[in-house]
C-alpha positions in Angstrom: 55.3 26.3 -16.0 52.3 28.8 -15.3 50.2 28.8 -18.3 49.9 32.6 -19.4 46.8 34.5 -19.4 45.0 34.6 -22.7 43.5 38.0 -23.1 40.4 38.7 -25.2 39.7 42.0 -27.4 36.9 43.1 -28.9 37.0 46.4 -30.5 40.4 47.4 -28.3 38.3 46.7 -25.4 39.1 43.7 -22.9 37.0 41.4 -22.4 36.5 39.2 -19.3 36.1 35.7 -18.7 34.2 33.9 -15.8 37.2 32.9 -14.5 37.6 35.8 -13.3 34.8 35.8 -11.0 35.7 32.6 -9.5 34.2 30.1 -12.0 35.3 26.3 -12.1 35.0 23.6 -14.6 33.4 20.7 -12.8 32.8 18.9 -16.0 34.8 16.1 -15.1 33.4 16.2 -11.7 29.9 16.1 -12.5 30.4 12.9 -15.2 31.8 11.3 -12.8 29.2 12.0 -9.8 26.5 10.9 -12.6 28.5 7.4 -12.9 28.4 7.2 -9.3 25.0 8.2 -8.7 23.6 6.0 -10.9 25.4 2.8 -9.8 24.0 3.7 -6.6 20.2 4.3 -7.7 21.1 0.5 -9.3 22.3 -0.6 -6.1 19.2 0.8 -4.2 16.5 -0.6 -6.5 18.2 -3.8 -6.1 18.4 -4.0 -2.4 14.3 -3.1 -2.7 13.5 -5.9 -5.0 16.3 -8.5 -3.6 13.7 -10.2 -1.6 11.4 -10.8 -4.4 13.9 -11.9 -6.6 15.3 -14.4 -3.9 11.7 -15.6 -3.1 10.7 -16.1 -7.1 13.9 -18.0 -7.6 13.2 -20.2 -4.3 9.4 -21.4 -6.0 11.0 -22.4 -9.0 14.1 -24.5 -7.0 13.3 -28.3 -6.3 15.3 -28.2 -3.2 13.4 -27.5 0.1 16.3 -25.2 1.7 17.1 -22.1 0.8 20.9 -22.5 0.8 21.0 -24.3 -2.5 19.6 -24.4 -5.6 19.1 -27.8 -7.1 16.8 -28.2 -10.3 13.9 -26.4 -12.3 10.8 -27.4 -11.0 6.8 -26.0 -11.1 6.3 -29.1 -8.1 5.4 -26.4 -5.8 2.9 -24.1 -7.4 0.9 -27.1 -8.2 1.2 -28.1 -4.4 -0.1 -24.8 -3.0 -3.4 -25.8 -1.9 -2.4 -29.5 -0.9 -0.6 -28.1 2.8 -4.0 -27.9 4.5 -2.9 -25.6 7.0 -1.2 -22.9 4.4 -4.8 -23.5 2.1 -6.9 -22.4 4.7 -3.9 -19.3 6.1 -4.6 -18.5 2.7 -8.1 -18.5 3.1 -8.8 -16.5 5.7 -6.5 -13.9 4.1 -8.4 -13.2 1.9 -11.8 -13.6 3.7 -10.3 -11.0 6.2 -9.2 -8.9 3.4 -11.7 -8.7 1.4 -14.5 -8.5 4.1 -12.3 -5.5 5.5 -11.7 -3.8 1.8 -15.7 -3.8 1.4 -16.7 -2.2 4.5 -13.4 -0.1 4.7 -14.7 1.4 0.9 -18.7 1.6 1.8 -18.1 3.1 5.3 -15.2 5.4 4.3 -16.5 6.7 1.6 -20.1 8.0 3.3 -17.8 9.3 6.3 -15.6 11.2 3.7 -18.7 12.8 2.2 -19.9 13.8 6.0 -16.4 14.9 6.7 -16.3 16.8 3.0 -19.8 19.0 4.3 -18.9 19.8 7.9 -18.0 23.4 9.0 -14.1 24.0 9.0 -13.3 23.7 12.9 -15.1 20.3 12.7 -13.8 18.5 9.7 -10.6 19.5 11.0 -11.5 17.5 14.2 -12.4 14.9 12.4 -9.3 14.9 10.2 -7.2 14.6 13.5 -9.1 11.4 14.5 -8.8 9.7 11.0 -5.1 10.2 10.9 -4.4 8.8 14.3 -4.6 4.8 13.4 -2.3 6.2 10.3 0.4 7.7 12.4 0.2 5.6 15.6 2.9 2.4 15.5 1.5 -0.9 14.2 2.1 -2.3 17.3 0.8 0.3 19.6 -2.1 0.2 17.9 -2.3 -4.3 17.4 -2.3 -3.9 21.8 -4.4 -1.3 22.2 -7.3 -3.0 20.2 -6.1 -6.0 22.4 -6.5 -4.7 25.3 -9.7 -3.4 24.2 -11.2 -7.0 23.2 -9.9 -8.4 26.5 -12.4 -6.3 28.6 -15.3 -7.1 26.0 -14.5 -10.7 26.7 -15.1 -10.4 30.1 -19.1 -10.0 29.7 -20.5 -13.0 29.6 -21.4 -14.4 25.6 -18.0 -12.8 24.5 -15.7 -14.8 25.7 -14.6 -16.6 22.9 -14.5 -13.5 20.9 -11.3 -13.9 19.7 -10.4 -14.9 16.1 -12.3 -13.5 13.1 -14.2 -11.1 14.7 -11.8 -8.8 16.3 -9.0 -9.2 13.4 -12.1 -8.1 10.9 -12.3 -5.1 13.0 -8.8 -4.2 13.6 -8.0 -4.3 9.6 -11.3 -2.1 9.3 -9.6 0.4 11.6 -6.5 0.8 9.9 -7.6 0.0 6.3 -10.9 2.9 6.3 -8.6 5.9 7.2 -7.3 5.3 3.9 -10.7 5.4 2.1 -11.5 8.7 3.2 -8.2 10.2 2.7 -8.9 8.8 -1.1 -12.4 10.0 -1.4 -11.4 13.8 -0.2 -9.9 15.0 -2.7 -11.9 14.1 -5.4 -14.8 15.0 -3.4 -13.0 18.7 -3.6 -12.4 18.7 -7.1 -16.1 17.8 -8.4 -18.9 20.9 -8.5 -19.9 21.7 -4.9 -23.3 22.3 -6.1 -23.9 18.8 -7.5 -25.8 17.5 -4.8 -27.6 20.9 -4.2 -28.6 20.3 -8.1 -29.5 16.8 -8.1 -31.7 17.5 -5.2 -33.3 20.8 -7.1 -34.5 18.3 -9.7 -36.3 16.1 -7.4 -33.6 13.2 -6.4 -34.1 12.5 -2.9 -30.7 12.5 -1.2 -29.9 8.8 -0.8 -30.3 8.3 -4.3 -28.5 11.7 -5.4 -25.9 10.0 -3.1 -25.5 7.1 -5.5 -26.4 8.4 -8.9 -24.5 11.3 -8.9 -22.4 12.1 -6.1 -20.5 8.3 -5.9 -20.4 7.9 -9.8 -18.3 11.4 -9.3 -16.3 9.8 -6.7 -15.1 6.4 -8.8 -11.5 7.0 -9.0 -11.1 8.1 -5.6 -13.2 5.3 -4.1 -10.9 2.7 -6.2 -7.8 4.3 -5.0 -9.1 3.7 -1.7 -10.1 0.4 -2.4 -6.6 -1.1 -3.7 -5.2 1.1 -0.9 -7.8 -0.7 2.1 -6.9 -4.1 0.4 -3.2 -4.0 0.1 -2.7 -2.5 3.8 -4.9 -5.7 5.2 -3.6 -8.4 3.0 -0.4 -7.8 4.3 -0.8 -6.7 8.2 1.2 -8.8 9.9 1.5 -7.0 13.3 -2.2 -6.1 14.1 -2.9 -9.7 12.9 -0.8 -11.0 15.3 -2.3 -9.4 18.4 -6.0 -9.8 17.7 -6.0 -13.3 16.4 -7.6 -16.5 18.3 -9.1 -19.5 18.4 -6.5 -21.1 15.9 -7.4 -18.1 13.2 -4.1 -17.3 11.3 -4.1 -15.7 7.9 -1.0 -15.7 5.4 1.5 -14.0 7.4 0.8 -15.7 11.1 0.9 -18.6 9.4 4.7 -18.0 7.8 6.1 -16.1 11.4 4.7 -19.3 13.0 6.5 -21.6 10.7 9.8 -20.7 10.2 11.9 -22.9 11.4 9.7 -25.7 11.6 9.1 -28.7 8.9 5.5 -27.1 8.5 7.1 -24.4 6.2 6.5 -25.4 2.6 8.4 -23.6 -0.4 4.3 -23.5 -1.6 4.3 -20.3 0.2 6.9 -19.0 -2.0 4.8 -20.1 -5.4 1.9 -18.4 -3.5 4.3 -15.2 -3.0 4.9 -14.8 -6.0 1.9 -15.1 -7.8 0.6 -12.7 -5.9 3.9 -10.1 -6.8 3.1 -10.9 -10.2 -0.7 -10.4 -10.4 -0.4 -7.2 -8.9 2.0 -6.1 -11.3 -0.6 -7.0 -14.0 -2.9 -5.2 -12.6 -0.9 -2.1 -12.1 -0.1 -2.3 -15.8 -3.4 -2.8 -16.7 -4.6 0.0 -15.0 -1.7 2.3 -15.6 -2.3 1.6 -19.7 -6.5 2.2 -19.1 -5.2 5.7 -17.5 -2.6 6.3 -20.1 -5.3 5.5 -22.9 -8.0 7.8 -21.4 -5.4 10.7 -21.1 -4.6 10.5 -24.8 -8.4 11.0 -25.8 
């Protein structure tokens, strides 16, 4: 049966509905698309973090293999440094990254500055050649710095160049672009006549450079910082092609053991301590941020 047409008056005149004009309930509909879409953000944000979840589980599992889990055990974070070859992997990582962090920061931050002062035509030159190592493939750019070592080695006192030198200056290649992306903004959001000032009253430019201008420049340059650090800590690729002389960090070291005996569930204790202490970290500095922004 057709349901008949319920007519509205108001003051003898008929009223229309939006039915009329071709309106739908979708209330149904959109309940249930809500259901579905956020099983599926559930699903997603699982898939991200399966890894880590797989990894944590795997520290805390006596068993060596990964296909069963056997009993509770802290056995292998307290073995982490006892595999000499994953202590010193370990090592160098953060050697490398570290090392690469500081001169990343220093030097991107004074070629942001240069960058920030340049006419328009030229800092947009500039721009181009800071966002190539960004946009170019990892791999493209592990060979090309390669290739680029493998001529330098052919003049005579470089030949064993190879090892920490040239993955130092790969990871400051693709960890400075970073920095000055970072620094920019801020460096457009401060006065741009503080350093005119500063030099008004009698600061000579180097130090107007680090009394006022970098003070004014903190949050970028730490942005830039954590940025430079986490992109070297864990390069994997670029690592891979500029390493020598038996130099591996963290992730050489774990692409060259898999499948061997020489892989020890330490790395997975190592793994995720370091998921953890970041976390920390981002908490901590998410709730400085948060307290600052309630002042």
């Amino acid at each position: 049966m057709n349901k008949t047409k319920e007519i509205k008056y108001i003051n003898g005149i008929e009223v229309a509905r939006i039915e009329d004009y071709g309106f739908k309930d979708h209330h149904v509909l959109d309940k249930i698309w809500k259901i579905i879409s956020s099983i599926l953000c559930y699903i997603i944000i699982l898939l991200i973090y399966l890894s880590i979840i797989i990894i944590a589980l795997q520290s805390f599992n006596s068993s060596s293999t990964i296909s069963s889990f056997e009993n509770f055990t802290l056995e292998w974070y307290t073995k982490i440094f006892d595999h000499a070859s994953l202590s010193n992997a370990i090592a160098n990582t953060f050697i490398i990254s570290l090392s690469a962090t500081a001169i990343s920061t220093v030097c991107g931050t004074l070629i942001a500055v240069g960058i920030h002062y340049l006419e328009k035509k030229k800092r947009q030159h500039i721009m181009l050649l800071n966002n190539i190592p960004l946009l170019n493939a990892d791999i493209v750019t592990g060979i090309s710095i390669m290739l680029i070592f493998s001529f330098i080695m052919k003049i005579k006192g470089f030949e064993y160049i190879f090892g920490f030198p040239t993955m130092l200056v790969a990871h400051v290649y693709f960890s400075l672009p970073y920095v000055v992306l970072n620094v920019l903004p801020k460096l457009r959001e401060i006065d741009p006549n503080l350093m005119d000032a500063a030099l008004d009253l009698g600061l000579k430019p180097r130090k107007a450079l680090i009394r006022i201008l970098i003070p004014a420049l903190k949050s970028g340059i730490l942005a830039g910082l954590i940025f430079a650090f986490t992109m070297s800590f864990d390069d994997f690729v670029v690592s891979y092609y500029t390493t020598g002389n038996g130099f591996n960090n963290l992730s050489i070291w774990i692409y060259s053991s898999i499948g061997r005996k020489s892989l020890t569930p330490s790395v997975y204790a190592f793994s995720t301590l370091v998921t953890f202490g970041s976390m920390i970290i981002l908490f901590i500095i998410n709730a400085i941020s948060n307290k600052k922004k309630s002042k």
